[in-house]
C-alpha positions in Angstrom: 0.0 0.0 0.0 2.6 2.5 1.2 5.1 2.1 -2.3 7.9 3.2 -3.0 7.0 7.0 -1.8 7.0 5.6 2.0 5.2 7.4 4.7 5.1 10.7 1.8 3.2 9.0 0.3 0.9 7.4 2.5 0.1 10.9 3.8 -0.7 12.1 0.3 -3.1 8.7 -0.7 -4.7 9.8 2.8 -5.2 13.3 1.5 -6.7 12.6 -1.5 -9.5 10.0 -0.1 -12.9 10.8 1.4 -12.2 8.6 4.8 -9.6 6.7 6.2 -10.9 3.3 8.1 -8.7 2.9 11.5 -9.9 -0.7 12.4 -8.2 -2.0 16.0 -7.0 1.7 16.7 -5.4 0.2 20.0 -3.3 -2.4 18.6 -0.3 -2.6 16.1 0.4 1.3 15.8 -3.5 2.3 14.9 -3.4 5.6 16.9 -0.3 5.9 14.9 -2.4 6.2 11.4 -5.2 7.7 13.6 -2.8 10.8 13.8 -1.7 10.4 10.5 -5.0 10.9 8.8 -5.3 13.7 11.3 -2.1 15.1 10.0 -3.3 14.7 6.2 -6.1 16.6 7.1 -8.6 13.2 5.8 -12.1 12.0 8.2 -10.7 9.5 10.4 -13.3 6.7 11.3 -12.2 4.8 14.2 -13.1 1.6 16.0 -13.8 2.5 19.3 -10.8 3.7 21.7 -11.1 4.9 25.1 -7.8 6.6 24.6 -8.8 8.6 20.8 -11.9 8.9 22.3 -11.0 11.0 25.0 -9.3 13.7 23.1 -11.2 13.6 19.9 -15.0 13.4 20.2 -16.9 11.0 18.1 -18.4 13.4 15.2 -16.7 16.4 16.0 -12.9 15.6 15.2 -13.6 12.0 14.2 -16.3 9.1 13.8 -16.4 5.9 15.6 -17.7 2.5 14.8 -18.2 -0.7 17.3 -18.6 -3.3 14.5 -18.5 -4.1 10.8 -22.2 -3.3 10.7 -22.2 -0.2 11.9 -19.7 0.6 10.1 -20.8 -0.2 6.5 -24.4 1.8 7.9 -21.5 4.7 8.6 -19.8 5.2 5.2 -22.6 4.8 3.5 -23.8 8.0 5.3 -20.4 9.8 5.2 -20.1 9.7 1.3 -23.7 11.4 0.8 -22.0 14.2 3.2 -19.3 15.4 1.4 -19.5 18.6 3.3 -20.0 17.3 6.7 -17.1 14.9 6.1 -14.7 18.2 5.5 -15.7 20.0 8.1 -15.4 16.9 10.7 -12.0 16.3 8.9 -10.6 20.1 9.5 -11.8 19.7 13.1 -9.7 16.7 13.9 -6.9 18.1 12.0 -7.2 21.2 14.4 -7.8 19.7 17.3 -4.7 16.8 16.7 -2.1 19.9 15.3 -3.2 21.7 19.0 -2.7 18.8 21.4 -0.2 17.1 19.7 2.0 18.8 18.1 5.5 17.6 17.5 7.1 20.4 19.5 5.0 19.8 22.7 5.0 15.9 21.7 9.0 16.4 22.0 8.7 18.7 25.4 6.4 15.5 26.9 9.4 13.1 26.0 12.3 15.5 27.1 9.9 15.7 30.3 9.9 12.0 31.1 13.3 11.4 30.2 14.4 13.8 33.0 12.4 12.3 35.3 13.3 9.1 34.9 17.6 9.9 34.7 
């Protein structure tokens, strides 16, 4: 999937599509792409996650599913909302860039390594 443009490029396929399904966000690196469909500025839709779903509110900055139904009964209402789909989109983009910036993502880490040495 990712090719021979590597994570540039994944960003940019992420970009260009209407959602991006984050199935098992809290296993294997999923809040990982959660964030990175933040970054690209695309909808993410998220199985649940007590974690995401504490900073980013289910269909203000994101949309959440519980199972395979709900989610099929969920895009098929997101792609007759092209509008509501952007604006959801920009929110978690804003609301991602604000809490979790790289430079306060790097001041938590420089934080915890001095407490820890």
């Amino acid at each position: 999937l990712i090719g021979s443009d590597g994570f540039a490029g994944l960003l940019r396929l992420m970009a260009d599509s209407k959602v991006v399904i984050c199935p098992r966000a809290h296993r294997t690196g999923g809040r990982q792409r959660v964030m990175a469909a933040f970054a690209a500025g695309a909808l993410a839709v998220v199985s649940t996650d007590e974690v995401l779903e504490s900073e980013f509110e289910d269909g203000e900055h994101a949309i959440y599913y519980r199972d395979f139904h709900e989610l099929a009964l969920t895009l098929e209402q997101l792609l007759d909302q092209p509008e509501g789909r952007r604006e959801i989109a920009s929110r978690g983009r804003t609301r991602a860039l604000e809490r979790f910036s790289p430079l306060r993502l790097a001041s938590a880490i420089l934080s915890q390594a001095k407490r820890r040495s």
